[in-house]
LUMNUNU-306569 format. One line per field, with one value per atom (N, C-alpha, C): residue in one letter; x, y, z; atom name. Coordinates in steps of 0.001 Angstrom, whole numbers, padded with zeros to 6 digits, m for minus. Example, Ala and Ser with C-alpha at 12.3 -4.5 7.8 and 13.67 -1.06 7.14 Angstrom:
<bafis>
aa (A_A_A_S_S_S) $
px (013190_012300_013200_012850_013670_012900) $
py (m005690_m004500_m003300_m002250_m001060_000030) $
pz (007800_007800_007800_007080_007140_007870) $
at (N_CA_C_N_CA_C) $
</bafis>
This chain:
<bafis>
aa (X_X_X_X_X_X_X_X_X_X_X_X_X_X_X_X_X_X_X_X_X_X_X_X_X_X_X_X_X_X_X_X_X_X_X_X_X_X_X_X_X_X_X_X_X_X_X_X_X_X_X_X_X_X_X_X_X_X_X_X_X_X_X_X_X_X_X_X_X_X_X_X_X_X_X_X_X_X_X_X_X_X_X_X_X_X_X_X_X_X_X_X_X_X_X_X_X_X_X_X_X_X_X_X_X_X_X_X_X_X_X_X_X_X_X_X_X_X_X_X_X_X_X_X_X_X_X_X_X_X_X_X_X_X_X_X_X_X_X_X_X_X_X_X_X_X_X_X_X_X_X_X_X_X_X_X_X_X_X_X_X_X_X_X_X_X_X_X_X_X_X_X_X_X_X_X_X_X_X_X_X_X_X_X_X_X_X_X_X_X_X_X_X_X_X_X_X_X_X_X_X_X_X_X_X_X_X_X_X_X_X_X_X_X_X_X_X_X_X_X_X_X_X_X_X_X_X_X_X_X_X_X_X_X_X_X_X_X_X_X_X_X_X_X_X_X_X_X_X_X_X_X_X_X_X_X_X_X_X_X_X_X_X_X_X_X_X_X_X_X_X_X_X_X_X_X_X_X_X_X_X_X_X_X_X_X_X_X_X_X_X_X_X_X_X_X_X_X_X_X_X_X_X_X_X_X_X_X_X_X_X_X_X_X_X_X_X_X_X_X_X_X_X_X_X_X_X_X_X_X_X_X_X_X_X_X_X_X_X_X_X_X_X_X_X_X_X_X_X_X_X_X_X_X_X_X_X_X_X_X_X_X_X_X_X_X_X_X_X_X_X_X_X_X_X_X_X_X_X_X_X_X_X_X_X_X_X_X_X_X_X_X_X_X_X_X_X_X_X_X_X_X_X_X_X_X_X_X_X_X_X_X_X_X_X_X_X_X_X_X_X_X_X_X_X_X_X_X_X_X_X_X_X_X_X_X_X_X_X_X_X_X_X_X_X_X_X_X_X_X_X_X_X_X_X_X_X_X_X_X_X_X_X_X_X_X_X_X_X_X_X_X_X_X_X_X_X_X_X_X_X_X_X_X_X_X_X_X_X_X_X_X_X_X_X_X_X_X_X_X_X_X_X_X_X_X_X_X_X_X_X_X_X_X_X_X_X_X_X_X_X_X_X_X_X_X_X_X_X_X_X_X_X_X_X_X_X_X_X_X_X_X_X_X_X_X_X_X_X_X_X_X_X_X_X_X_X_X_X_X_X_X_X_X_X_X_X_X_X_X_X_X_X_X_X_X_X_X_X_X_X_X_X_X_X_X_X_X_X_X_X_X_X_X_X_X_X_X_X_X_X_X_X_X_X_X_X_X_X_X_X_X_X_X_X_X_X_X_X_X_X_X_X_X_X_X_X_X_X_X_X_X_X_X_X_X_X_X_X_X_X_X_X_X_X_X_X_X_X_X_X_X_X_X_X_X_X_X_X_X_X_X_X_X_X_X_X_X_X_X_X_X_X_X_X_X_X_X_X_X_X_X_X_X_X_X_X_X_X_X_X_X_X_X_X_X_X_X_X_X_X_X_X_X_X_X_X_X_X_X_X_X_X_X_X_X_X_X_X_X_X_X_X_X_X_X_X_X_X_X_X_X_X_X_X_X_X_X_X_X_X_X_X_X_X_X_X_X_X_X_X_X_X_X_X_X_X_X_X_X_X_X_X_X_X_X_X_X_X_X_X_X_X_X_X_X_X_X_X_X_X_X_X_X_X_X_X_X_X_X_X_X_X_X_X_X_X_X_X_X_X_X_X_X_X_X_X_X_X_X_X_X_X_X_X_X_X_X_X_X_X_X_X_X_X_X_X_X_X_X_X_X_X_X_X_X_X_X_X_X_X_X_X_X_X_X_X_X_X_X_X_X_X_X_X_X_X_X_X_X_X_X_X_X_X_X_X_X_X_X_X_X_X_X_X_X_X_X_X_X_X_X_X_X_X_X_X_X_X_X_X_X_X_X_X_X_X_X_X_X_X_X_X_X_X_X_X_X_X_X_X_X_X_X_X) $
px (000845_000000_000875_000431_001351_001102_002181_002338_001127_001309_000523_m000642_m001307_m002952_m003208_m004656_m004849_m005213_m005407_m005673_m006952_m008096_m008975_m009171_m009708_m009309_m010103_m009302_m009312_m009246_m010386_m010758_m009862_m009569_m008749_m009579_m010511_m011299_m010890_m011150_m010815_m009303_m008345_m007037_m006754_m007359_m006671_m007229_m008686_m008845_m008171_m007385_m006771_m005260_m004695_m003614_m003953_m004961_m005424_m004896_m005343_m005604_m003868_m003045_m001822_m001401_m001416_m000683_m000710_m002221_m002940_m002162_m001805_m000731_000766_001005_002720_002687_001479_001670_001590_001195_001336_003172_003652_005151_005757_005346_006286_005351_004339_004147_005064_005985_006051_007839_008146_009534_010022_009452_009599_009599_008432_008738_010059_010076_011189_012523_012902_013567_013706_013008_012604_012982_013187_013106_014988_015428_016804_017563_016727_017450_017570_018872_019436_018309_018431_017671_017940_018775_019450_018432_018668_017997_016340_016372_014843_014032_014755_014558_015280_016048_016043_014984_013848_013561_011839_011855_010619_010626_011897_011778_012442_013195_013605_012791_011088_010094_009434_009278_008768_009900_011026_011992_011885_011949_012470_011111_009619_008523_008306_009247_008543_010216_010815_012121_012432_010777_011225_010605_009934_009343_010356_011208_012519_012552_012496_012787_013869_014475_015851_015605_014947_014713_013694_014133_013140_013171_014497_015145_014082_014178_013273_014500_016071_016869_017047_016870_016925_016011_014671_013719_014202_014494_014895_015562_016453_017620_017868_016687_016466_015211_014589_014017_015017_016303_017523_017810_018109_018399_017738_016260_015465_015166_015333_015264_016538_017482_018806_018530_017875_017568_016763_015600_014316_015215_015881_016074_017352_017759_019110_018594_017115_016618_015904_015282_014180_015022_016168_017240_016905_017022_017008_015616_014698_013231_012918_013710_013772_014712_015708_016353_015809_015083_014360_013008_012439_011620_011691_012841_013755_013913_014086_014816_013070_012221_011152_009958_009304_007704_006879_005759_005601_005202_004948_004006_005340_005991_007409_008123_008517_009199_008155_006737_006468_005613_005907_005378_006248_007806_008909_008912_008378_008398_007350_006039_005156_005429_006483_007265_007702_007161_007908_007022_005619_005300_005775_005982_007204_008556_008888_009940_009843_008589_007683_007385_007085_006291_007921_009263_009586_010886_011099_011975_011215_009802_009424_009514_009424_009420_010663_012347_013410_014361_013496_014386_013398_012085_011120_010514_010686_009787_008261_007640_006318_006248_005763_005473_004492_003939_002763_001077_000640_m000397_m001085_m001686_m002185_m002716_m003675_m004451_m003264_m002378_m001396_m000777_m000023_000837_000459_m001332_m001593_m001824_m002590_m002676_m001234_000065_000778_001513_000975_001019_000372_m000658_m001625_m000369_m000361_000307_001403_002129_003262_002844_001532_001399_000881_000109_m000649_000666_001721_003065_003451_003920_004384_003414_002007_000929_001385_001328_001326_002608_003797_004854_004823_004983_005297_006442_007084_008175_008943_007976_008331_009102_008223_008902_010157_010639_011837_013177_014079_014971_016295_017457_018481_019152_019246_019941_019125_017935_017113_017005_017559_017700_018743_020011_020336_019363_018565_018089_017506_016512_015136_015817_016773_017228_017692_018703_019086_017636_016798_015730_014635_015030_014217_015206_016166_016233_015346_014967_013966_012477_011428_011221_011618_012926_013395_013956_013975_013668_012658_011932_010541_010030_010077_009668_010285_011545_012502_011786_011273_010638_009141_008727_007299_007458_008227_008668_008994_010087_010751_009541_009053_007704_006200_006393_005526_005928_006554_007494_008560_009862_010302_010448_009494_009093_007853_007470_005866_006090_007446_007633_007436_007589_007651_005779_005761_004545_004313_003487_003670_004388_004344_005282_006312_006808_008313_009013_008130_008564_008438_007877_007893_008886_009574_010761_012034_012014_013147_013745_012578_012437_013279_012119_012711_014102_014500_015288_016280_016416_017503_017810_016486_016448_017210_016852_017505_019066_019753_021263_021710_021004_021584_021942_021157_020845_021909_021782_023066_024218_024931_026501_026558_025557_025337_025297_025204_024854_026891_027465_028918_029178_029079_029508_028552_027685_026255_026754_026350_026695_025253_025453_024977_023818_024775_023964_022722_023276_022694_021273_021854_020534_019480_020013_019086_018272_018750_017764_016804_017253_015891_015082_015391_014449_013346_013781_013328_012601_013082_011668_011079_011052_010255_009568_009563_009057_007502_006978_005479_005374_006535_006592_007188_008153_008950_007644_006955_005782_005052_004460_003615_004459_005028_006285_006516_006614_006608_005338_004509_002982_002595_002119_001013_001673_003048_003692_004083_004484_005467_005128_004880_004181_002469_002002_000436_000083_000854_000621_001236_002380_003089_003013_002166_001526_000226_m000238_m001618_m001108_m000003_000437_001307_001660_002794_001750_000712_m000563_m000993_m001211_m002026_m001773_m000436_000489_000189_000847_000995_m000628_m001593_m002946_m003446_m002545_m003022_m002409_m000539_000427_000949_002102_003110_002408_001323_001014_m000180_m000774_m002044_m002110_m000652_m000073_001185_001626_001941_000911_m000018_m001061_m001622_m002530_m003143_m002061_m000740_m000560_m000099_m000118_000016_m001166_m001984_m003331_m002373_m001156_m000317_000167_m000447_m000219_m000965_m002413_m003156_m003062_m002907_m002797_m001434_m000448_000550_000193_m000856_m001233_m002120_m002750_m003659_m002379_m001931_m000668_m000238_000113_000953_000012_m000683_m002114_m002880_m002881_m003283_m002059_m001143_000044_000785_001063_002363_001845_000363_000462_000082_000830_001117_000218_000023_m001427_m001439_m002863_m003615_m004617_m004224_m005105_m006303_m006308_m006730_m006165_m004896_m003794_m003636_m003341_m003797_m004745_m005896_m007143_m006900_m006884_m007105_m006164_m004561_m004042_m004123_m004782_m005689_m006725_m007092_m008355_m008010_m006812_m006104_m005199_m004590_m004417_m005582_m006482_m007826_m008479_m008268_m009130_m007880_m006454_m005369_m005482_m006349_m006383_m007311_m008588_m009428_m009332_m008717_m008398_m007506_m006840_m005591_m006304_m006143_m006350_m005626_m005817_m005015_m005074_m003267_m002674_m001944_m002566_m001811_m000564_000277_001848_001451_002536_002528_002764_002175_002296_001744_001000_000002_m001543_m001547_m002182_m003848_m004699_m005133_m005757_m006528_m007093_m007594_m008553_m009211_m008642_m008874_m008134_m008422_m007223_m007614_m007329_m008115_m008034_m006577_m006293_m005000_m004812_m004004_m003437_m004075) $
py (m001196_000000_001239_002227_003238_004065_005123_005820_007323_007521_008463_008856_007447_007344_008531_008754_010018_009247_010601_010298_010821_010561_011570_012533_013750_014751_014492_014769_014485_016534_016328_017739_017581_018637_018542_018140_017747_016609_015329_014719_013756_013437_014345_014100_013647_014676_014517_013291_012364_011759_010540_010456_009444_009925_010900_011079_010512_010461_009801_008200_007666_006316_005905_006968_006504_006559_007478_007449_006455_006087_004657_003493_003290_002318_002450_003499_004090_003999_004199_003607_002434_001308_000277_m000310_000819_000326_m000052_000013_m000519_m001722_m002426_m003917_m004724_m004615_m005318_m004812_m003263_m003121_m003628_m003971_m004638_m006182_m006686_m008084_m008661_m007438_m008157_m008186_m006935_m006757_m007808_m008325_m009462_m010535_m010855_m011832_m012073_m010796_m010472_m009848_m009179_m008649_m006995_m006694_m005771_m004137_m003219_m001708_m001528_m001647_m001029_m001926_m003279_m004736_m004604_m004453_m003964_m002930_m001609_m000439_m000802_m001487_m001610_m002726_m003376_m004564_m003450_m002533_m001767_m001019_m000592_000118_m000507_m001747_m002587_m002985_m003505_m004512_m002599_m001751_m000464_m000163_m000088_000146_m000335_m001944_m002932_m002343_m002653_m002454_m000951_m000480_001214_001360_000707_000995_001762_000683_001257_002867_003249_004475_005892_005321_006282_007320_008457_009406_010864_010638_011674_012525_012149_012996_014099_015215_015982_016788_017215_018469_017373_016268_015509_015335_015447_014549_015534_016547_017252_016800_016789_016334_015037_014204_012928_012601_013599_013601_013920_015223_015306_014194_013798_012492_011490_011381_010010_010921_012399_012771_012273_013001_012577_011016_010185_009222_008303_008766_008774_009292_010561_011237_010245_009602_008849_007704_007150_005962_005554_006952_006801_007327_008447_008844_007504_006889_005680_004682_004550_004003_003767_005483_005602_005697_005693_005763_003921_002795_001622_001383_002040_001311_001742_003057_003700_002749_001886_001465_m000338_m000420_m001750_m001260_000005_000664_000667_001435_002546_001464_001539_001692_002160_001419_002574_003913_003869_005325_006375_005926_006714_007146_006486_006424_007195_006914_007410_008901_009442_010729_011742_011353_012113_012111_010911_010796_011963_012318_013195_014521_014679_016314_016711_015792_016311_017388_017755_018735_019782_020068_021047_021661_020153_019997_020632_020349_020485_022158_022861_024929_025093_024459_024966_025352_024005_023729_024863_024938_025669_027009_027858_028976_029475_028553_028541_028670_027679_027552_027868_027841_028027_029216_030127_031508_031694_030415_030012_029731_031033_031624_030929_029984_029294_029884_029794_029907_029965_030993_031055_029610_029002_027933_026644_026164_025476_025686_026562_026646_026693_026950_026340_024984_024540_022711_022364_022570_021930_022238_023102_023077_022219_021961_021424_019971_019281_017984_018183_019302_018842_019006_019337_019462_017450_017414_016106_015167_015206_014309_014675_015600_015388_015220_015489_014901_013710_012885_011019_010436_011300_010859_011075_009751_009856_009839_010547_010980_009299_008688_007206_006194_006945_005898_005770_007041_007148_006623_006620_006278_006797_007011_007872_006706_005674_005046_005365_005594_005366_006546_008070_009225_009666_008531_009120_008861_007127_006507_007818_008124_008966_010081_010850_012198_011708_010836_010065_010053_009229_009087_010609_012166_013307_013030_012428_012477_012058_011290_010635_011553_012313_013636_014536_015068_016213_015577_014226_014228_013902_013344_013256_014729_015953_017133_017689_017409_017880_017050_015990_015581_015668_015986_016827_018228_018594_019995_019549_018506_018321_017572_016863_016330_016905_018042_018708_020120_020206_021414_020914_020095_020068_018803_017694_016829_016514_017602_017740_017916_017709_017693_016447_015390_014064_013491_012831_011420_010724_010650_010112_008791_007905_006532_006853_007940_008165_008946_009765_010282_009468_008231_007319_006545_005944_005287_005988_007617_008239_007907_008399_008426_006825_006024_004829_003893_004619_003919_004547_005820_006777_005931_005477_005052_003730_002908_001510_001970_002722_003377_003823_004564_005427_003785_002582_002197_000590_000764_m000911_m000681_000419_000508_m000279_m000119_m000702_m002750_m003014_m003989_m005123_m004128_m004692_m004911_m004971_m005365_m006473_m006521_m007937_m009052_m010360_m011401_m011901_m011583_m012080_m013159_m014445_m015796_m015598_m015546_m015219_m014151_m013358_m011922_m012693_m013431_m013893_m015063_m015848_m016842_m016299_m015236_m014431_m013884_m013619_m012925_m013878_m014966_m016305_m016622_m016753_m017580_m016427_m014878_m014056_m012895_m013986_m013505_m012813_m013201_m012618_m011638_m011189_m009994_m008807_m009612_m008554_m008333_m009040_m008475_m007569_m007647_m006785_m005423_m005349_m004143_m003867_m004614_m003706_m003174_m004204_m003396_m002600_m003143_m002073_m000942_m001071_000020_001208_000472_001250_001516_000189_000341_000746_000892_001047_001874_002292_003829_005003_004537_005930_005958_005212_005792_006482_005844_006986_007941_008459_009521_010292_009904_010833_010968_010253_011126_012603_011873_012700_014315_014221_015303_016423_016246_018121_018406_017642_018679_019321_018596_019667_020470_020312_020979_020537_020920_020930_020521_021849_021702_020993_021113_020136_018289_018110_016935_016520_017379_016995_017039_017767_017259_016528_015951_014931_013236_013866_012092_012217_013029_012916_011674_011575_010286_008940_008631_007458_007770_008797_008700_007624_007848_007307_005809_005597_004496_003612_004342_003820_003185_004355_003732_002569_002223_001257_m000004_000248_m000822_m001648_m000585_m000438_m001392_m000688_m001799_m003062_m003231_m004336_m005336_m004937_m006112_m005809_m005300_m005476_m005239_m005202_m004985_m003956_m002818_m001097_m000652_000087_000605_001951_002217_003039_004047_004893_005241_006545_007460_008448_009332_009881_010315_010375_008990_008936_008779_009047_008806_010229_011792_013160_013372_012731_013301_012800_011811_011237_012077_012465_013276_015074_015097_016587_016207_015128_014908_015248_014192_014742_015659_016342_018056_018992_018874_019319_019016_018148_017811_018537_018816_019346_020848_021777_022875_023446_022351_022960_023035_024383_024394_023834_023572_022594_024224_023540_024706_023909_024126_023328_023447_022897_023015_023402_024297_025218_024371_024104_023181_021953_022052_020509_020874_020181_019604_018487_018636_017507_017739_019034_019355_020735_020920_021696_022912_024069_025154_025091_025000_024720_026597_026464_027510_027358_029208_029181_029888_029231_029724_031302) $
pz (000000_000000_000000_m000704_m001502_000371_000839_001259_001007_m000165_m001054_m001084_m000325_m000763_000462_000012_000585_002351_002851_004630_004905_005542_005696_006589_006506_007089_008772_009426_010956_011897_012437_013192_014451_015034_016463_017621_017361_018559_017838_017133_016624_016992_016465_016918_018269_018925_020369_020972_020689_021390_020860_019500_018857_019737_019882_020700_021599_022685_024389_023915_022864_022561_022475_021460_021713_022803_023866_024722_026238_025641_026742_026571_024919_024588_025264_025454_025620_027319_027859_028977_029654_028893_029308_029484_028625_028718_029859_031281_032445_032960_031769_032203_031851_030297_029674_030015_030321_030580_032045_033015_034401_034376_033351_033239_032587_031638_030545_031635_032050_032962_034276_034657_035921_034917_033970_032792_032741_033119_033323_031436_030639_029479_029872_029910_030279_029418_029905_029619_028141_027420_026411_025158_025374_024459_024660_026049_026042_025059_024975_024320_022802_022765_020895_020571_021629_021203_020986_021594_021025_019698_020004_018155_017158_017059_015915_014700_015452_014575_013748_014465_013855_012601_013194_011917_010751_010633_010280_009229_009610_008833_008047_008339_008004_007081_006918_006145_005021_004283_002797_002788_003811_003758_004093_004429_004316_003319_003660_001775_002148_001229_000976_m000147_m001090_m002392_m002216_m003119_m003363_m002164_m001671_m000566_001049_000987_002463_003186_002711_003478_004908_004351_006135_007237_006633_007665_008371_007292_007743_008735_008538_008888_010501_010949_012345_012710_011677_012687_013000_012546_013073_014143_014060_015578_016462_016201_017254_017817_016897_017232_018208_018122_019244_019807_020652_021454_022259_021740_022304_022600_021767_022529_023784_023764_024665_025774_025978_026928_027490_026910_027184_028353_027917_028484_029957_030526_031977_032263_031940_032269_032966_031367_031891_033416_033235_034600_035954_035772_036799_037365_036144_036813_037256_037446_037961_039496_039462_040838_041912_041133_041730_041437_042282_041724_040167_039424_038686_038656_039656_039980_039710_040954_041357_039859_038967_037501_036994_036728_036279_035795_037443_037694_037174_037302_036879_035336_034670_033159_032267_033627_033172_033461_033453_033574_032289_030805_029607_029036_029472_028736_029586_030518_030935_029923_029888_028939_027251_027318_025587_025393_026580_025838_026600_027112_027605_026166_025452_024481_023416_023143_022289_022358_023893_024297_023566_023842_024084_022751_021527_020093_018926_019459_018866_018424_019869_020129_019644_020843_020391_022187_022359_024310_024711_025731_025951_026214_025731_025952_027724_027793_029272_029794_028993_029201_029325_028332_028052_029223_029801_030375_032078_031901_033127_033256_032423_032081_032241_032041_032127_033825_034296_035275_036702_036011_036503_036825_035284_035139_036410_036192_037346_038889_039042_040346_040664_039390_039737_039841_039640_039280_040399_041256_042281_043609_043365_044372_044131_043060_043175_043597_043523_044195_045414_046193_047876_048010_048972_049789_050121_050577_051423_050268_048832_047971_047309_047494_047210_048269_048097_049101_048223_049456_049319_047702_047974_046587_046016_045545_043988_043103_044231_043944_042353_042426_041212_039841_040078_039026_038408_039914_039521_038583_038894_038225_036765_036719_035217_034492_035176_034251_033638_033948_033383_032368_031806_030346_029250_029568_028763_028897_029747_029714_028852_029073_028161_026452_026391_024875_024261_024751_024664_024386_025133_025360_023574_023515_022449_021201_021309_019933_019503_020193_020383_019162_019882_019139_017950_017634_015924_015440_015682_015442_014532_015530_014998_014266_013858_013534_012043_012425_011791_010652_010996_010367_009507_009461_008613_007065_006433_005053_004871_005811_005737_005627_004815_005474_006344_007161_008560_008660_007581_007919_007411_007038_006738_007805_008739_009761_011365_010916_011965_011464_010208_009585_010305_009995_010346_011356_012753_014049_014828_014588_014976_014501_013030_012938_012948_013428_014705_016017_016908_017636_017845_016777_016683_016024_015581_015324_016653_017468_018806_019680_019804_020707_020065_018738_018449_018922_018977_019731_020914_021968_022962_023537_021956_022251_022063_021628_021157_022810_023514_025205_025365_024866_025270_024924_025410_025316_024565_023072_022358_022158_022132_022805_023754_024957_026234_026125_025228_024992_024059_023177_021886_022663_023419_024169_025178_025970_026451_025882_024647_023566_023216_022436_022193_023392_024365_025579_026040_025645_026349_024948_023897_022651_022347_023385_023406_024328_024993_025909_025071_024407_023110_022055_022041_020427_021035_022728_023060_023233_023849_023658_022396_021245_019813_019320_019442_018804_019524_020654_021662_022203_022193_022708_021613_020205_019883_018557_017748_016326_016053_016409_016623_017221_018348_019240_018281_017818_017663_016055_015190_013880_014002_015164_015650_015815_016585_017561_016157_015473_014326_013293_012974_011951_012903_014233_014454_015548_015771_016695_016178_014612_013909_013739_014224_013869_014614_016516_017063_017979_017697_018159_019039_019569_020710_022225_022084_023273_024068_022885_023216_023398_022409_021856_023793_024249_025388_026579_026653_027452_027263_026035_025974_026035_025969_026231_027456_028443_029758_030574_029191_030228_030333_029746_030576_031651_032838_034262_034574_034588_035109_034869_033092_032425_033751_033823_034472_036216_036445_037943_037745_036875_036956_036005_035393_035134_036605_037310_038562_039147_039352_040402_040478_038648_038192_038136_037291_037501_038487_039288_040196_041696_041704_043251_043964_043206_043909_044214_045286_046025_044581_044470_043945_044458_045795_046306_045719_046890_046640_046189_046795_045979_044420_043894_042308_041595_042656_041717_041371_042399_042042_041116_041047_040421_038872_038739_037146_037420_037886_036907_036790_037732_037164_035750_035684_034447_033006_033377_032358_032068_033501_033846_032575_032833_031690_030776_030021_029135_027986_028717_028626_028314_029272_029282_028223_027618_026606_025186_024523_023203_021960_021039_020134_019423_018754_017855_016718_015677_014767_013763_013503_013329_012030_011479_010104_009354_008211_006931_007502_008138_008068_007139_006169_005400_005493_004940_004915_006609_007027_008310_007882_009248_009400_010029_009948_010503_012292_012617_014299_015057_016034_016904_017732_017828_018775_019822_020233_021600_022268) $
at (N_CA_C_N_CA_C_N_CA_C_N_CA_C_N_CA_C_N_CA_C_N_CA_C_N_CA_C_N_CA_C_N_CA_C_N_CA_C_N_CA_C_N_CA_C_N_CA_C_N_CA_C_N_CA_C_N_CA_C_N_CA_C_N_CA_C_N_CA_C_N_CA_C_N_CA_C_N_CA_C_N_CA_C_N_CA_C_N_CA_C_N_CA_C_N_CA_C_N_CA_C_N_CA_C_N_CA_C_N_CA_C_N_CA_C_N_CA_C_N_CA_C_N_CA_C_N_CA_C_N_CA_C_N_CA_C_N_CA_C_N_CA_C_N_CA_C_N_CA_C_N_CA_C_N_CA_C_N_CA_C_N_CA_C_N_CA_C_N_CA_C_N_CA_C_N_CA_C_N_CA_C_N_CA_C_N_CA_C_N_CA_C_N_CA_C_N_CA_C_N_CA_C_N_CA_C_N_CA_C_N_CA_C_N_CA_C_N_CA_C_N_CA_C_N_CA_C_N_CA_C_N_CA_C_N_CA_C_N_CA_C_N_CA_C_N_CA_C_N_CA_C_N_CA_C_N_CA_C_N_CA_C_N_CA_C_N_CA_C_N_CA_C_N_CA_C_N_CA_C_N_CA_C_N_CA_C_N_CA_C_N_CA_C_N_CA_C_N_CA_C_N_CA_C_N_CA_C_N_CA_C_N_CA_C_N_CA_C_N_CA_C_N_CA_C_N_CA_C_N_CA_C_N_CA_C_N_CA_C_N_CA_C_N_CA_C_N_CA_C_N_CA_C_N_CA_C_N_CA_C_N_CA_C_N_CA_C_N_CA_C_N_CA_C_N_CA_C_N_CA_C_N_CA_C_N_CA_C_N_CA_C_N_CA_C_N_CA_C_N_CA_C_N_CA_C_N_CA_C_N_CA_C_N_CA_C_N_CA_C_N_CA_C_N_CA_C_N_CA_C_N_CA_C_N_CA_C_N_CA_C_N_CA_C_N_CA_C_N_CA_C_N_CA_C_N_CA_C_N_CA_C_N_CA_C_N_CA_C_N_CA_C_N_CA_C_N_CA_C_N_CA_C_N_CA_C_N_CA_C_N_CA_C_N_CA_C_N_CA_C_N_CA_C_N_CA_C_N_CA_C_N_CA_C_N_CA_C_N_CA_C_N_CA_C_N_CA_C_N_CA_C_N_CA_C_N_CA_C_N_CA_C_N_CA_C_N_CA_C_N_CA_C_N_CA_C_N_CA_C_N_CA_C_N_CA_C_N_CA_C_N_CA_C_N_CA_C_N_CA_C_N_CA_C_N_CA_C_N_CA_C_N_CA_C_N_CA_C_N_CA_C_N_CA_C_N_CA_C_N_CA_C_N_CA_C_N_CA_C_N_CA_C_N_CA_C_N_CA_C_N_CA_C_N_CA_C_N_CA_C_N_CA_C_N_CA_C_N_CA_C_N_CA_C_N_CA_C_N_CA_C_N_CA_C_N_CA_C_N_CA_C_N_CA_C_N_CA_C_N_CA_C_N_CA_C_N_CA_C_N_CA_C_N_CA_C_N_CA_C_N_CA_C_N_CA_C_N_CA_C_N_CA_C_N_CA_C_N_CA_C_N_CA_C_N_CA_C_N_CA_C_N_CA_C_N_CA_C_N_CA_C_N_CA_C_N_CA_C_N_CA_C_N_CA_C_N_CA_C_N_CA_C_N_CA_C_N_CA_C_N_CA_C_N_CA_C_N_CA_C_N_CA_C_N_CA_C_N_CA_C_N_CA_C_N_CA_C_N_CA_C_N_CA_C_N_CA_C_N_CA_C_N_CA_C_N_CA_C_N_CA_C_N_CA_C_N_CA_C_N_CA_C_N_CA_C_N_CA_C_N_CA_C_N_CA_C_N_CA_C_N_CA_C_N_CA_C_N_CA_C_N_CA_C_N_CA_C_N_CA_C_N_CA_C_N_CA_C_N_CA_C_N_CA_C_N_CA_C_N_CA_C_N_CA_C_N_CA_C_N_CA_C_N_CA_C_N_CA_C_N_CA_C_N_CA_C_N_CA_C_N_CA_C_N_CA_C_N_CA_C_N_CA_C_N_CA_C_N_CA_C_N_CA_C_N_CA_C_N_CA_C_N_CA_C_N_CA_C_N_CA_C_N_CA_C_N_CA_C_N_CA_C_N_CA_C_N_CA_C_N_CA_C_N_CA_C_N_CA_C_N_CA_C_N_CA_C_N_CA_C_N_CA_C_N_CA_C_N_CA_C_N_CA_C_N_CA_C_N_CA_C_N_CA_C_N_CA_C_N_CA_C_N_CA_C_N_CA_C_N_CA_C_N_CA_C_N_CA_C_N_CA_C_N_CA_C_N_CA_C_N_CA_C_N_CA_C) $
</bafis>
């Protein structure tokens, strides 16, 4: 199926609630990154084992011709960015709780009007910039004090990398990758990701990595589809229609997604605490206006900031 064929035109309600849907997927990521991990395949194999099967399928969609190789070219950035940040998000949640990992992970739209304010000169929006305020209050309401401990302190800080590139590809995403087709800007992306992340594997013991793969092969497919191939072609159609900022609040709903991960597979209390701070998540969600990225195509004129 040709790349080419047309897309149908999608309104910024439509978008965003197809953004909610990706990002419900992207949070299931610390079922399948804790097991694999408990499974004993090191952070690095884990994170090339999510974006390899996306690469591998989206290859031929690669394009350099016709002045694209620049775009391309910062989606391989960005895509080393994502996967060397992802890195510490995984080892963080070997260390932490999910809650704990993943309250700090919901500090990237911080990261997102903050990168845009900064290289962009695209100032946040009153509404935006309180919604994203909102998010960081609800992120540090759900973090308890108790859960942290003096060792887990460096994990936790290592892991706002993955935050601040996340935050940083939001922005190229919707900005500097919109010359691209969405499966060519999901080709770029991931198969940056799977380049940033093979160096890593020249220290692995090979053998040893490929037989955990093999007996934990249905943990590796759910981690490629549900996480990575299927979320994030929803999420790269549908980002530039309704911007930076609306596009980091609305996938802030993998907090909640993450506490009920947390609760259902592993145990972790879910109290009251994270019930308010999921529905200040949703309440942010709500409040933020969609602004749509210059040269998107194939949409409706969205309201701004």
């Amino acid at each position: 199926m040709s790349e080419a064929s047309a897309l149908p035109e999608i309104d910024t309600r439509l978008a965003t609630i197809l953004v909610v849907l990706a990002a419900i997927g992207f949070g299931t990521v610390p079922f399948f990154a804790k097991e694999l991990n408990a499974a004993g395949l090191p952070a690095h194999v884990i994170a090339l084992s999510r974006y390899a099967l996306t690469a591998l399928v989206l290859l031929p969609f690669l394009r350099f011709r016709n002045g694209l190789w620049r775009a391309t070219l910062w989606g391989f950035a960005t895509g080393v960015a994502l996967g060397l940040g992802w890195i510490s998000y995984v080892e963080a949640l070997d260390h932490v709780p999910v809650s704990t990992a993943g309250v700090l992970y919901m500090t990237y739209p911080i990261f997102t009007l903050a990168i845009a304010w900064v290289f962009f000169r695209e100032a946040p929006g009153r509404r935006a910039l309180i919604a994203a305020l909102i998010i960081l209050a609800a992120a540090m309401l759900a973090m308890s004090p108790s859960a942290v401990s003096p060792e887990q302190v460096p994990a936790l800080l290592l892991s706002l990398t993955a935050p601040l590139a996340f935050g940083a590809g939001i922005n190229i995403l919707t900005r500097l990758l919109i010359a691209l087709k969405p499966l060519s800007r999901m080709a770029s992306v991931t198969l940056g990701s799977v380049i940033g992340l093979a160096p890593l594997m020249v220290g692995s013991d090979i053998q040893a990595v490929a037989q955990l793969v093999i007996s934990n092969a249905w943990l590796i497919a759910g981690l490629a589809l549900a996480t990575a191939l299927i979320p994030q072609l929803i999420y790269t159609i549908n980002a530039p229609i309704i911007g930076s900022a609306r596009t980091a609040i609305a996938g802030s709903i993998e907090l909640p997604t993450m506490f009920v991960v947390g609760w259902l597979a592993f145990a972790e209390p879910a109290g009251i605490v994270q019930l308010i701070a999921g529905a200040m998540v949703i309440a942010s969600i709500a409040i933020t206006p969609p602004r749509a990225a210059r040269g998107v195509t194939g949409t409706i004129s969205a309201r701004r900031n």
